[in-house]
N, C-alpha and C positions, 0 to 999 in steps of 0.2 A: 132696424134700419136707421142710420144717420139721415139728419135733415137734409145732408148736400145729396147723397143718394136719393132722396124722395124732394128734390128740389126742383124746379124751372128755372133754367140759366136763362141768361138775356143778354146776349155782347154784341155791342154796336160798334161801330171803329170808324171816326172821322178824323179829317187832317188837325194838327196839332192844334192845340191851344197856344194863342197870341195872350200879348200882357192884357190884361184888365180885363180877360174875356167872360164876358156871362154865361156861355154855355153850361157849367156845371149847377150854378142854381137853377136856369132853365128846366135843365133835366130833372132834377129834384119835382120842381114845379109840374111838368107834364105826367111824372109817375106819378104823384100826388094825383094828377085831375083824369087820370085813366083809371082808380083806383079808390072810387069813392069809400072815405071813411079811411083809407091811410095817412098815415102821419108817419114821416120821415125824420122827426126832431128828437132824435138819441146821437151817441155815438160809444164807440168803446174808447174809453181811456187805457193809458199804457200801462195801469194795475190791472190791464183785462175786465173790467167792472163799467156795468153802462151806467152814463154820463149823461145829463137833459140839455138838451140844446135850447135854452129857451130865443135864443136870436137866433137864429140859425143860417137866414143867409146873410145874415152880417160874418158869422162865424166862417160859414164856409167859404167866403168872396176871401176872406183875408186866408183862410189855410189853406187855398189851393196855390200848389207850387211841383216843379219836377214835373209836369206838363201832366200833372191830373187834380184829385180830388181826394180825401179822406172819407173812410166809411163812416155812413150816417143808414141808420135804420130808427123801428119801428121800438114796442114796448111793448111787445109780445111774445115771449119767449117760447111760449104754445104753438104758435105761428108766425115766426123771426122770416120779416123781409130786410136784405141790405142790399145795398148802392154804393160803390164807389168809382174811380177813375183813376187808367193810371195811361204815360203817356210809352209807347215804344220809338227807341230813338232813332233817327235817319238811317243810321248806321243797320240796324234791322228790320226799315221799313222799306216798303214797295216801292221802287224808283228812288230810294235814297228820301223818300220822303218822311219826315217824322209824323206819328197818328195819337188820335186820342183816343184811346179805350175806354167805353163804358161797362162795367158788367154789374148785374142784379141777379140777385136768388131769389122764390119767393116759394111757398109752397105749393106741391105738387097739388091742387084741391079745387075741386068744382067752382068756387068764388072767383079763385083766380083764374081759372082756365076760360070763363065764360068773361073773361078780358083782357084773354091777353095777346091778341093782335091789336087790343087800344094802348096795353102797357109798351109792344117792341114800337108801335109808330109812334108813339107821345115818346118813348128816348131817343128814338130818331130825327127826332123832330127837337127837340133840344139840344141835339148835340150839332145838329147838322149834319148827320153821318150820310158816310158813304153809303154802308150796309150791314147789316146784321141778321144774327135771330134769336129767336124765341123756341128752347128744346130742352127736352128733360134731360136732368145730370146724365141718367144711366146713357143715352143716346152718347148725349155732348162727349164723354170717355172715347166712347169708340171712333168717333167720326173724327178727332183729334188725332190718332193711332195710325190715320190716315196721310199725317202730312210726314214729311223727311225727316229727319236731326242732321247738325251739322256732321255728326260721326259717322252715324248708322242709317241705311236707306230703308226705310221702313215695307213689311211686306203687312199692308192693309189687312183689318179683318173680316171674314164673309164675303170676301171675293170685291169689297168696293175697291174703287180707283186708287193709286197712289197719287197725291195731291204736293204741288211744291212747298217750301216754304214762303211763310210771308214773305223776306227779302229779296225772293226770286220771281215774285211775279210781275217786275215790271212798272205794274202802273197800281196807283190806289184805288183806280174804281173798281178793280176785279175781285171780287168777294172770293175766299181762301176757301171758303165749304160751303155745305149745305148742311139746314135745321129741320127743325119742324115747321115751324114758321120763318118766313126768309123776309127781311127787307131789302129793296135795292130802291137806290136812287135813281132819278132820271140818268142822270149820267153810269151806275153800274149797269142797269137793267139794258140800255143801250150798246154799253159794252159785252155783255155776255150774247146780245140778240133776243131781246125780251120785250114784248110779248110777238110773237108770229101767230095772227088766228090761226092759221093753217096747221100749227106744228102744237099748239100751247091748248086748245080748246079745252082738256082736261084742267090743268092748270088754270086758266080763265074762271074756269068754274067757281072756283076756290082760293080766287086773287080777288083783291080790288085794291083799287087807284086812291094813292093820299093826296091830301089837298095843297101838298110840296110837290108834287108831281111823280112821287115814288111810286114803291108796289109794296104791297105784304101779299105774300103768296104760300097758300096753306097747302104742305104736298099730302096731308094725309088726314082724313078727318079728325081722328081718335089722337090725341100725342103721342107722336112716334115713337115707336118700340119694336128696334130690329130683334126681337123674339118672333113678332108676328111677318111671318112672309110677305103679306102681302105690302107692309110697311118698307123691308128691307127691299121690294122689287119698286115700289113707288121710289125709294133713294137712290136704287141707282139708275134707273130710267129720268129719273132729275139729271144726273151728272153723266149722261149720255148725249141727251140734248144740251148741256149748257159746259161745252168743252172748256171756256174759258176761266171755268168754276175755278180755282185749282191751279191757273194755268198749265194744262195740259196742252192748250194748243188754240189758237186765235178763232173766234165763229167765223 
């Protein structure tokens, strides 16, 4: 099995990057301090060969351009985390608005998994994001499968929703899907209708509140894997209650 197969995505997505913005050393900075004892200071060169970043957010303040970030990862090719940014433009964002994409792999493994609703908040929290999550590659495939193409209308697999595209949802605070681990911002979690004690108590269980005023909310103990039923019926009972997921339809 390939690493990105046996991988942890992480994609956060806040409004663009302004000139001079710190956000991406931020984000560097926050995975760094969710993740004691990583080090972010490689990068791959265009011979495909890693590179040491010995200054690194001098390095990367100057090559961020195109409204993201260059990959920068670790020195461990036994267990290869990367980080990059890239920006998607008005023209394919949500209300015309242009976004900042953060995405991370890391390995699928005990170390990391026993931190990683500190890694999705510490890049939420650097980047400023709207929302994001934290879900294994094999998940993340499927629940992609789920949104439109410009051509072809997609028929979801395992019976989940079909989901719009980004450009069609209107507005940036409405989170496109759902993860393993889900962040929302005060402002998406509001727009979807989040939290209701009355409706959420499950979910409550297995949320808590960031000190941004977000949520990281865990829909499944174990990282989810629509092989196990009980996982695929937790996903779509997610996006039963939270119609706006997707835009399917305003709470």
């Amino acid at each position: 099995m390939s690493f990105a197969q046996n991988a942890l995505s992480i994609h956060v997505c806040a409004l663009a990057l302004t000139d001079d913005d710190h956000r991406p050393v931020e984000v560097v900075h926050e995975m760094e301090r969710a993740a004691p004892g990583l080090r972010l200071d490689w990068t791959v060169a265009d011979d495909h060969q890693l590179r040491p970043l010995p200054q690194r957010d001098a390095w990367l303040a100057r090559s961020t351009r195109n409204g993201g970030f260059p990959l920068v990862c670790n020195h461990d090719e036994s267990h290869p985390v990367t980080l990059f940014g890239v920006e998607t433009p008005a023209i394919l964002g949500p209300g015309g608005h242009a976004l900042f994409e953060v995405h991370a792999e890391l390995p699928l493994e005990a170390s990391v998994l026993a931190v990683a609703a500190d890694l999705l908040e510490g890049i939420a929290k650097g980047a400023c994001a709207l929302w994001g999550h934290a879900t294994p590659f094999r998940a993340t495939v499927e629940i992609a499968e789920q949104t439109a193409t410009a051509l072809e209308p997609r028929c979801p697999p395992r019976g989940l929703p079909a989901l719009k595209r980004t450009k069609d949802l209107g507005s940036p605070r409405f989170p496109p899907r759902l993860g393993w681990l889900n962040y929302w911002s005060d402002a998406a979690a509001r727009a979807i209708g989040f939290p209701d004690p009355a409706r959420d108590a499950a979910l409550l269980s297995r949320a808590r509140h960031t000190a941004t005023g977000g949520w990281i909310v865990q829909l499944t103990e174990a990282p989810l894997d629509l092989d196990n039923p009980a996982h695929l019926d937790a996903l779509k009972r997610a996006y039963e209650r939270f119609p706006g997921i997707g835009g399917r339809s305003t709470p």
